[in-house]
LOGUSE-160446 format. One record per atom (N, C-alpha, C, CB): residue number from 1; atom name; x, y, z. Coordinates in steps of 0.02 Angstrom, whole numbers, always signed. Glycine has a CB too. Layout:
<nodes>
+-----+----+--------+--------+--------+
!   i ! at !      u !      v !      w !
+-----+----+--------+--------+--------+
! NUM ! CA !      X !      Y !      Z !
...
+-----+----+--------+--------+--------+
</nodes>
This chain:
<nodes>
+-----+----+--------+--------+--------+
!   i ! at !      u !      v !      w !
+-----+----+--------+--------+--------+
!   1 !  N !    +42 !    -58 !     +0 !
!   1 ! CA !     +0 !     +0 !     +0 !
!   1 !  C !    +45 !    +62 !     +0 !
!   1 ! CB !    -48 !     -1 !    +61 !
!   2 !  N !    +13 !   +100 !    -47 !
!   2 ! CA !    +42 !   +163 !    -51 !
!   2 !  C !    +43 !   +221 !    -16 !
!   2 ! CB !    +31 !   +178 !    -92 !
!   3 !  N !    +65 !   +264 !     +9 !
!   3 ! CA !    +66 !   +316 !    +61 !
!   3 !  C !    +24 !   +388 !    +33 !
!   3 ! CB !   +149 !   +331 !    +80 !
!   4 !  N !    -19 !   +425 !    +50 !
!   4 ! CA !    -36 !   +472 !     +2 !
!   4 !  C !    +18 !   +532 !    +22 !
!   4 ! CB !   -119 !   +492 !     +6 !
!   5 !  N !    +23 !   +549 !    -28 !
!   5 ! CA !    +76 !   +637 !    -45 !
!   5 !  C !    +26 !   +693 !    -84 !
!   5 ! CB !   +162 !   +622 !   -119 !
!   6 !  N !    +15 !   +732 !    -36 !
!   6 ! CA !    -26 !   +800 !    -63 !
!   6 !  C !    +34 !   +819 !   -111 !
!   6 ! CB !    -48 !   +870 !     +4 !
!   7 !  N !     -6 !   +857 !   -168 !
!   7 ! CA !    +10 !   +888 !   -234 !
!   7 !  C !    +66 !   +930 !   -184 !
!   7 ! CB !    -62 !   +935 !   -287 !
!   8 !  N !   +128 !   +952 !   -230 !
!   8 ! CA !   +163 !   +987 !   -201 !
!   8 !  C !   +173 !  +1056 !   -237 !
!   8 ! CB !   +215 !   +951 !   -189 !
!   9 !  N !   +152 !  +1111 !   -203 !
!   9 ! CA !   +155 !  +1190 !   -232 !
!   9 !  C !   +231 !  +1202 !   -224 !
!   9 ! CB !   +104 !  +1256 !   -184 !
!  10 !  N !   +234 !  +1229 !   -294 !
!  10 ! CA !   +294 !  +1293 !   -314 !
!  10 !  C !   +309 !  +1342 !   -240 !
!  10 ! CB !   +253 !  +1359 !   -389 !
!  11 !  N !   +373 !  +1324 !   -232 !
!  11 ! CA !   +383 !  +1391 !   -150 !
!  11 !  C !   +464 !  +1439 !   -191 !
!  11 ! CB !   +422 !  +1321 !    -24 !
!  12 !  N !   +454 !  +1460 !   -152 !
!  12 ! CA !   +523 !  +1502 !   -170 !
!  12 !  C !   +606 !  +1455 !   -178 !
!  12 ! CB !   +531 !  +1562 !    -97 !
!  13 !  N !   +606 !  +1421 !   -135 !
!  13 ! CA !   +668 !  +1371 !   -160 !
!  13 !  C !   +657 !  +1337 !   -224 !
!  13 ! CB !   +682 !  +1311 !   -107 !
!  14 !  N !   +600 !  +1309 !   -248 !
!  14 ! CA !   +591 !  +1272 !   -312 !
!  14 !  C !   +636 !  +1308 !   -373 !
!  14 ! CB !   +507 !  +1272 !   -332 !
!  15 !  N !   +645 !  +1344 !   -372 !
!  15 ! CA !   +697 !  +1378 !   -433 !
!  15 !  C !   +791 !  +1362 !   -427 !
!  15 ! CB !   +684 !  +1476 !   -425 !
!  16 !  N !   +782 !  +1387 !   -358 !
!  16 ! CA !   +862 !  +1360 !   -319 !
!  16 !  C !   +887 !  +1308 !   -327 !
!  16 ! CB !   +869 !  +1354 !   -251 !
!  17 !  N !   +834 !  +1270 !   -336 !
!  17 ! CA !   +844 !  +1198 !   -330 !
!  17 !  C !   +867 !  +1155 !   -411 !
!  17 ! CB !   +767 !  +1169 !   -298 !
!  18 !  N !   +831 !  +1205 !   -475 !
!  18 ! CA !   +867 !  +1173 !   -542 !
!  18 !  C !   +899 !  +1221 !   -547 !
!  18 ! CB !   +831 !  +1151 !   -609 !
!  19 !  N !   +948 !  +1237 !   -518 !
!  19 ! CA !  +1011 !  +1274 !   -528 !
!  19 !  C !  +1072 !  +1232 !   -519 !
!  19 ! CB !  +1015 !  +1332 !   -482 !
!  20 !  N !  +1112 !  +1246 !   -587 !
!  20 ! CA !  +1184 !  +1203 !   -545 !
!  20 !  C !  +1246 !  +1249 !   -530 !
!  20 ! CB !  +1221 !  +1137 !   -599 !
!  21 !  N !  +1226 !  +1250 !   -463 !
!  21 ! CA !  +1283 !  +1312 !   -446 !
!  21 !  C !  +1362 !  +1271 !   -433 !
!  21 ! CB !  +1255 !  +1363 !   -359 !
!  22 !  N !  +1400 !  +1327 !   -464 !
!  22 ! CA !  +1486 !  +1314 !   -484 !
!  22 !  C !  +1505 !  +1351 !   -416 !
!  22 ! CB !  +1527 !  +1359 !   -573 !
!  23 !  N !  +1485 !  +1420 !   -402 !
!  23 ! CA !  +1517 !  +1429 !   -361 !
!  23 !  C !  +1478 !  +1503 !   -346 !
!  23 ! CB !  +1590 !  +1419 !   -376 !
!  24 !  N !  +1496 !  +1517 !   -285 !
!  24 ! CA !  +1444 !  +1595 !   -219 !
!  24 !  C !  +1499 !  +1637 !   -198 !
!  24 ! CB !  +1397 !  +1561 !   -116 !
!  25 !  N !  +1500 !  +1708 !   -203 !
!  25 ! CA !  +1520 !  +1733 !   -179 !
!  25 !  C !  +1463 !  +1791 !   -137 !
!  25 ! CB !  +1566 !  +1742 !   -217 !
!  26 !  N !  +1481 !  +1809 !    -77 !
!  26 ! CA !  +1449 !  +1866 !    -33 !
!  26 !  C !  +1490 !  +1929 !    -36 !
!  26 ! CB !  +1443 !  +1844 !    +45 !
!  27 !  N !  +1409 !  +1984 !    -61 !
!  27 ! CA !  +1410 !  +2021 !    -77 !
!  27 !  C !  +1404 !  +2065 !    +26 !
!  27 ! CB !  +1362 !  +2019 !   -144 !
!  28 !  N !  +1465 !  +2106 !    +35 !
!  28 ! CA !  +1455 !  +2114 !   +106 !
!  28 !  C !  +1413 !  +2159 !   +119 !
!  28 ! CB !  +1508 !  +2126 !   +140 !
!  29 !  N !  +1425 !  +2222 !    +55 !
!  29 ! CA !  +1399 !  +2284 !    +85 !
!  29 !  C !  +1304 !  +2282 !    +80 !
!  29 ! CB !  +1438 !  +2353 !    +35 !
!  30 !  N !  +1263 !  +2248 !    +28 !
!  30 ! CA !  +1214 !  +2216 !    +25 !
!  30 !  C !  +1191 !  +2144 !    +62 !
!  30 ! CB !  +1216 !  +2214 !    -30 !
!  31 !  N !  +1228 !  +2128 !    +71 !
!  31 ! CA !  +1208 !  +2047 !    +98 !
!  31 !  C !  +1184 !  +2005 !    +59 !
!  31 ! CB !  +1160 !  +2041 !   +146 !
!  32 !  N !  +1169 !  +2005 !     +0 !
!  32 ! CA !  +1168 !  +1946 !    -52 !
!  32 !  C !  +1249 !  +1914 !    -76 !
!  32 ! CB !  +1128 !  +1980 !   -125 !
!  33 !  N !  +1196 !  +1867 !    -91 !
!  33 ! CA !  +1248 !  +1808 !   -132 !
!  33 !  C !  +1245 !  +1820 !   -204 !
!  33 ! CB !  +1225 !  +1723 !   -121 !
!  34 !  N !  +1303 !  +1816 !   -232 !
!  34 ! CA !  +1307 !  +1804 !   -312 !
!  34 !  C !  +1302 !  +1735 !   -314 !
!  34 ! CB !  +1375 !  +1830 !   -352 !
!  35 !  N !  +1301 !  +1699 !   -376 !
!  35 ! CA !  +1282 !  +1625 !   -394 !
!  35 !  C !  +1305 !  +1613 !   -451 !
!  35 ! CB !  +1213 !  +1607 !   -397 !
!  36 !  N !  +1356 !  +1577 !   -464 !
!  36 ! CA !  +1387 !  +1581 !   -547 !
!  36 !  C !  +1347 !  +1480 !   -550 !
!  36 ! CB !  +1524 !  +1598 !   -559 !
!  37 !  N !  +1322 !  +1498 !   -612 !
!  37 ! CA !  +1296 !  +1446 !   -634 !
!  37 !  C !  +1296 !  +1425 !   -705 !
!  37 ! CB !  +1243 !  +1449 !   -614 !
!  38 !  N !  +1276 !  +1355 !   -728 !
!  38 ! CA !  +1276 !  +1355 !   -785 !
!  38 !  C !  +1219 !  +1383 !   -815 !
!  38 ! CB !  +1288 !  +1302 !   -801 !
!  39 !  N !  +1184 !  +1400 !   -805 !
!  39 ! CA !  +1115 !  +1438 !   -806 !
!  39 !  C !  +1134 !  +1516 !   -806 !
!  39 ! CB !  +1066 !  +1418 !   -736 !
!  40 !  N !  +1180 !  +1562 !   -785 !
!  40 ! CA !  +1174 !  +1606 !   -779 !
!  40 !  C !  +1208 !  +1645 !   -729 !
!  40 ! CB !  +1129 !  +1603 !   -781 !
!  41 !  N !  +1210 !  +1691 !   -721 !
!  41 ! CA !  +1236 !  +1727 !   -653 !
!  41 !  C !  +1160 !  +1758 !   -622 !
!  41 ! CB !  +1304 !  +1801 !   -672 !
!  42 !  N !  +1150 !  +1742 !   -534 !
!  42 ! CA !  +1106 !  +1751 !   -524 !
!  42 !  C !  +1130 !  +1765 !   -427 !
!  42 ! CB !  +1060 !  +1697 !   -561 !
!  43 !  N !  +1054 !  +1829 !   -422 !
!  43 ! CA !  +1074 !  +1843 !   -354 !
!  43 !  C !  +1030 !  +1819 !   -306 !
!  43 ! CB !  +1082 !  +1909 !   -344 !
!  44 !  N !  +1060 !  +1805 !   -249 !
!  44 ! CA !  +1024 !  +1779 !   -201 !
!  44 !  C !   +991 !  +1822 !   -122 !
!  44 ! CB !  +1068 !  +1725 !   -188 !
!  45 !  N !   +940 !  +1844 !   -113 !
!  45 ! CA !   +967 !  +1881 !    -57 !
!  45 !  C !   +919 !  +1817 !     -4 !
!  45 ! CB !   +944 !  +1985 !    -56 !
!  46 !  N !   +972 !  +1804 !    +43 !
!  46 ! CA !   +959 !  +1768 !    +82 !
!  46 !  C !   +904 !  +1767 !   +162 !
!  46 ! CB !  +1016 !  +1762 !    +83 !
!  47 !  N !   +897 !  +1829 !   +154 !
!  47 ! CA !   +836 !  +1864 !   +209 !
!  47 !  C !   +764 !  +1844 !   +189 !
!  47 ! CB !   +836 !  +1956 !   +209 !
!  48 !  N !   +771 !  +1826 !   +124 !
!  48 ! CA !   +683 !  +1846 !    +73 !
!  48 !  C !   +688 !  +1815 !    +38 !
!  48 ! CB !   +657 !  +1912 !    +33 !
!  49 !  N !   +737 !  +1764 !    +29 !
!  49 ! CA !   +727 !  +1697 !    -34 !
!  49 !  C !   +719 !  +1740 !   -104 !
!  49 ! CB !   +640 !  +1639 !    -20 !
!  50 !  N !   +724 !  +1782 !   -109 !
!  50 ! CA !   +725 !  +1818 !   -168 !
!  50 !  C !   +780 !  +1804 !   -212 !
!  50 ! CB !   +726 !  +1884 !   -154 !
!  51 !  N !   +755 !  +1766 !   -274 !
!  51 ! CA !   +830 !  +1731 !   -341 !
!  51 !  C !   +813 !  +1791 !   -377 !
!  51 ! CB !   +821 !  +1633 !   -404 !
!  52 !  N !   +852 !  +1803 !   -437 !
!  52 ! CA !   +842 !  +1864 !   -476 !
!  52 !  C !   +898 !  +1860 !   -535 !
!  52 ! CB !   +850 !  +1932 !   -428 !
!  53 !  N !   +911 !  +1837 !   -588 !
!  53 ! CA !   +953 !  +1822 !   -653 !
!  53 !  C !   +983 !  +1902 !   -669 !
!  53 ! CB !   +898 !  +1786 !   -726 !
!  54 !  N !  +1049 !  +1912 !   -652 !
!  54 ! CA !  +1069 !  +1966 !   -679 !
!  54 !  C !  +1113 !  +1963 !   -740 !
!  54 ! CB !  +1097 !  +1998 !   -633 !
!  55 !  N !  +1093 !  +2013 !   -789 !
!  55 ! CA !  +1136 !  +1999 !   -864 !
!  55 !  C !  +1102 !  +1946 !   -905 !
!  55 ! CB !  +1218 !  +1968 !   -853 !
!  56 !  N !  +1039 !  +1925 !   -900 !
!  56 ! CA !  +1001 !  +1879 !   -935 !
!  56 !  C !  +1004 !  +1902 !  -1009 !
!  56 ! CB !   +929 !  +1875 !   -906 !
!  57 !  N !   +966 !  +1862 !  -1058 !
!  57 ! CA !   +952 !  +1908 !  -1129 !
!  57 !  C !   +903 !  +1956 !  -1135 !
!  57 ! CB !   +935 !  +1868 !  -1184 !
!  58 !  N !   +865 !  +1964 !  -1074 !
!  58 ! CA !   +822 !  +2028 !  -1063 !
!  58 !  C !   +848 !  +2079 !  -1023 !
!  58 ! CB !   +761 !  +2012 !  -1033 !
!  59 !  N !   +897 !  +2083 !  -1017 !
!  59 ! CA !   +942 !  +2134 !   -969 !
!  59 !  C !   +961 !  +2207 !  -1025 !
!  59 ! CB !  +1031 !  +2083 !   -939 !
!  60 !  N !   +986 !  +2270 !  -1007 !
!  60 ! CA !  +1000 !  +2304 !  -1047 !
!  60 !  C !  +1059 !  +2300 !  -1069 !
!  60 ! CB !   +985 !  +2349 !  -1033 !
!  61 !  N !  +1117 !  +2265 !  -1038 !
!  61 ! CA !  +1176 !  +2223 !  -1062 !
!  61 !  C !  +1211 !  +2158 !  -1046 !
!  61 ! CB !  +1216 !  +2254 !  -1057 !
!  62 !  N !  +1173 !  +2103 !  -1098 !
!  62 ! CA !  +1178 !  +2032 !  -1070 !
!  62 !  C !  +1231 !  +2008 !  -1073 !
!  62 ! CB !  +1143 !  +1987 !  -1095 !
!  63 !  N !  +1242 !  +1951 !  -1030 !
!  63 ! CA !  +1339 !  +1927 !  -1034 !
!  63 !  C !  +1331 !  +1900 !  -1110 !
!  63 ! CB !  +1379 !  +1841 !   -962 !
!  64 !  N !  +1378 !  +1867 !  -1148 !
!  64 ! CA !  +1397 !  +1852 !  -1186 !
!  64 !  C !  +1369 !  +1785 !  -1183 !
!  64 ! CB !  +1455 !  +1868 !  -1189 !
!  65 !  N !  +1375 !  +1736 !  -1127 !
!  65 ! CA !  +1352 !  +1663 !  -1112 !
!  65 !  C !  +1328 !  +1670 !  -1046 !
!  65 ! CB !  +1408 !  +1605 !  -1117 !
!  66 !  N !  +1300 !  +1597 !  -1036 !
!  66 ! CA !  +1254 !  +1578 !   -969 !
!  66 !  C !  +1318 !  +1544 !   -934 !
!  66 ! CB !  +1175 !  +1518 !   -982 !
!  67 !  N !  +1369 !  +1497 !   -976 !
!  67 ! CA !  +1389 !  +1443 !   -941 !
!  67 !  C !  +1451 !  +1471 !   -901 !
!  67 ! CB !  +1404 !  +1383 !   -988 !
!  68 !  N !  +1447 !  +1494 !   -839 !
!  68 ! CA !  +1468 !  +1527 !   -795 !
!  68 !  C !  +1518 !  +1477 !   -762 !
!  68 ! CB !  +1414 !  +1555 !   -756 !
!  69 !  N !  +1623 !  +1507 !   -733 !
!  69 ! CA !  +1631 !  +1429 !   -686 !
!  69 !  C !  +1638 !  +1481 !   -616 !
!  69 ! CB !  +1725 !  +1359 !   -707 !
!  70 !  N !  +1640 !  +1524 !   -585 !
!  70 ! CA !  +1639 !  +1572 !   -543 !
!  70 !  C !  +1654 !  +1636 !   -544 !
!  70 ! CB !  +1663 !  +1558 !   -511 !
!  71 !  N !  +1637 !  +1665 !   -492 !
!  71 ! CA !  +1596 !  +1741 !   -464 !
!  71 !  C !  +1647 !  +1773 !   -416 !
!  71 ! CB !  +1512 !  +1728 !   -412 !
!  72 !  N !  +1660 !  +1847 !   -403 !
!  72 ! CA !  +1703 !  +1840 !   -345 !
!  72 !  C !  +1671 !  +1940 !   -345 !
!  72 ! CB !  +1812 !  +1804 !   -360 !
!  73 !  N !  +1638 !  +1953 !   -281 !
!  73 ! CA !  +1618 !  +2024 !   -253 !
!  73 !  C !  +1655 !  +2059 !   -272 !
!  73 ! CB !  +1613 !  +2037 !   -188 !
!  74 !  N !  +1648 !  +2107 !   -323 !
!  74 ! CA !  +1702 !  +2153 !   -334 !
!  74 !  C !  +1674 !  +2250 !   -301 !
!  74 ! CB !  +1720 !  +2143 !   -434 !
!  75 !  N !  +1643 !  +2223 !   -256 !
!  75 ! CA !  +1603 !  +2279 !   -245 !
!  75 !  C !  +1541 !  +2290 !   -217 !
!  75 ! CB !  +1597 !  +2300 !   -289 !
!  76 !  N !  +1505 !  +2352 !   -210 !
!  76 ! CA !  +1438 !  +2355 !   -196 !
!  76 !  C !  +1390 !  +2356 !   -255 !
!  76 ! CB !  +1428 !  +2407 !   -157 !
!  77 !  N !  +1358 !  +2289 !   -256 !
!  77 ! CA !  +1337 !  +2269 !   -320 !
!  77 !  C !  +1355 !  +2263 !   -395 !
!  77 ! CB !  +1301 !  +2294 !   -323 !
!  78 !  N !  +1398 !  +2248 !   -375 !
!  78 ! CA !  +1472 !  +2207 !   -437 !
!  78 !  C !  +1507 !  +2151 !   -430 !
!  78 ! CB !  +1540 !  +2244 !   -444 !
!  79 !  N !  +1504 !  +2135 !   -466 !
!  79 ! CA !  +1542 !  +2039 !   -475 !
!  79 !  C !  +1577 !  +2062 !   -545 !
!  79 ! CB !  +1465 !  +1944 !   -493 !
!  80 !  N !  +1647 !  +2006 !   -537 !
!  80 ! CA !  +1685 !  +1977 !   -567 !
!  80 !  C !  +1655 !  +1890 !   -589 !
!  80 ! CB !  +1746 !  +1988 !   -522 !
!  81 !  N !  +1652 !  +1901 !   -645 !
!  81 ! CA !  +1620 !  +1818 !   -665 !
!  81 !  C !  +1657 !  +1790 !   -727 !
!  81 ! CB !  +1528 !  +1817 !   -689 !
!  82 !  N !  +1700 !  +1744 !   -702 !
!  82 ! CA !  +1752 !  +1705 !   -756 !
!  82 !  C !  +1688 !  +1649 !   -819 !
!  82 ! CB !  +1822 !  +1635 !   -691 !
!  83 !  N !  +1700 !  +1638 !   -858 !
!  83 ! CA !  +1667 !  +1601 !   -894 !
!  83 !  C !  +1682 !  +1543 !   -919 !
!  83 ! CB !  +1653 !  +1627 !   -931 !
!  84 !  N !  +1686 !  +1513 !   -973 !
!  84 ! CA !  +1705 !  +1432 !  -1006 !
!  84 !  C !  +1741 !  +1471 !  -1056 !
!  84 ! CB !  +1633 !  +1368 !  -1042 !
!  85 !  N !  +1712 !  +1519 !  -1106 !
!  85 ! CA !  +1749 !  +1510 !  -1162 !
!  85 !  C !  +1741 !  +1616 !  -1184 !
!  85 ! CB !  +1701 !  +1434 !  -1227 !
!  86 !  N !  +1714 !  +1630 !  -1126 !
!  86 ! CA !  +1713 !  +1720 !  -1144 !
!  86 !  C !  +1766 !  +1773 !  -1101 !
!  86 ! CB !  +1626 !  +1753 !  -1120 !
!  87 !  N !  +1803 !  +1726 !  -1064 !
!  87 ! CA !  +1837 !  +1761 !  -1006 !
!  87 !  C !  +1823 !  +1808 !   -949 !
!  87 ! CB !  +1873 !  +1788 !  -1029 !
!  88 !  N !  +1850 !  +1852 !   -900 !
!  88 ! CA !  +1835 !  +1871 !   -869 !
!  88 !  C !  +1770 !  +1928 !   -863 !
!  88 ! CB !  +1880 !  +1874 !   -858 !
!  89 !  N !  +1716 !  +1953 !   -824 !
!  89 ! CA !  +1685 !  +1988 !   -849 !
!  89 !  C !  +1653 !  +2028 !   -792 !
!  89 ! CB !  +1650 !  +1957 !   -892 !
!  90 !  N !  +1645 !  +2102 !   -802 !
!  90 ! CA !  +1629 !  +2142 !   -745 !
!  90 !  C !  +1551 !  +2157 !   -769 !
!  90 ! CB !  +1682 !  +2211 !   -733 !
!  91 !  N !  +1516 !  +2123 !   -691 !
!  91 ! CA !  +1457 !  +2121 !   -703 !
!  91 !  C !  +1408 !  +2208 !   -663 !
!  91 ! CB !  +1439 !  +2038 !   -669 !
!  92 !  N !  +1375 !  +2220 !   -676 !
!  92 ! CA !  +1336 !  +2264 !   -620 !
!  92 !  C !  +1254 !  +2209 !   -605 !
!  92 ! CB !  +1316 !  +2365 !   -663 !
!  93 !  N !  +1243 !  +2232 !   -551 !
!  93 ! CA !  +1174 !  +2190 !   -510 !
!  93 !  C !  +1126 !  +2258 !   -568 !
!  93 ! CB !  +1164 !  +2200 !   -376 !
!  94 !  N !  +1131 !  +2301 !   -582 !
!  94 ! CA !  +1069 !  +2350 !   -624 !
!  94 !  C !  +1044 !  +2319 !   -678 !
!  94 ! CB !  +1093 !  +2421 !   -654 !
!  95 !  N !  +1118 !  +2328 !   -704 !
!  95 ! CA !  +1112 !  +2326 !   -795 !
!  95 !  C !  +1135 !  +2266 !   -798 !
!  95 ! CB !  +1160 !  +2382 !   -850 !
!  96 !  N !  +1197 !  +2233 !   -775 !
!  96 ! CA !  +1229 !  +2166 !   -824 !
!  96 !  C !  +1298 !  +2174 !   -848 !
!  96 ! CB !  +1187 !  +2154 !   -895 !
!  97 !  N !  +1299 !  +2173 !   -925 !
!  97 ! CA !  +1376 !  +2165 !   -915 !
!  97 !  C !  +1397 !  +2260 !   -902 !
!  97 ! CB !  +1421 !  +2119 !  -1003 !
!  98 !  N !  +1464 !  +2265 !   -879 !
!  98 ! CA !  +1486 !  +2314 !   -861 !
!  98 !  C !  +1558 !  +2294 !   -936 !
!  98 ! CB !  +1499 !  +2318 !   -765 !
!  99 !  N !  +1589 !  +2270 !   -935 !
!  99 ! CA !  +1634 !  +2242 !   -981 !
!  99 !  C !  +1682 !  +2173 !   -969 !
!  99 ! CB !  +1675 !  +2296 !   -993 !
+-----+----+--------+--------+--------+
</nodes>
């Protein structure tokens, strides 16, 4: 006999969760996390479960690629994000790429 399992609702981790994160850096002066992923570069703020894709292809300047291998705080709302095959890249949390 089988056990019953109520339907399970979408919560705020469900997104976190198909992410494959490479590697986090903390952002100090904000308190979020950056998230270098193969998916993307994406922020985390950890108070409010709040995910948020910065530099996507809907951004006003998108990275070059998604496939991200790490992130490192270069600031108040700036990351450094190395890539696979685009090299180093200065991100802003606003806009995206910075260069």
């Amino acid at each position: 006999m089988r056990r019953y399992q109520p339907p399970r609702t979408a919560g705020p981790g469900d997104a976190l969760r198909r992410l494959h994160i490479l590697d986090l850096a903390a952002d100090s002066a904000s308190g979020h996390l950056w998230l270098a992923t193969q998916q993307g570069l994406y922020r985390l703020q950890p108070a409010s479960g709040e995910l948020r894709r910065v530099g996507g292809p809907d951004s006003p300047h998108p990275l070059p690629t998604a496939d991200l291998l790490c992130v490192a705080a270069a600031g108040p709302g700036r990351a450094w994000v190395g890539t696979r095959a685009d090299g180093l890249l200065l991100v802003d949390e606003g806009g995206g790429l910075v260069r």
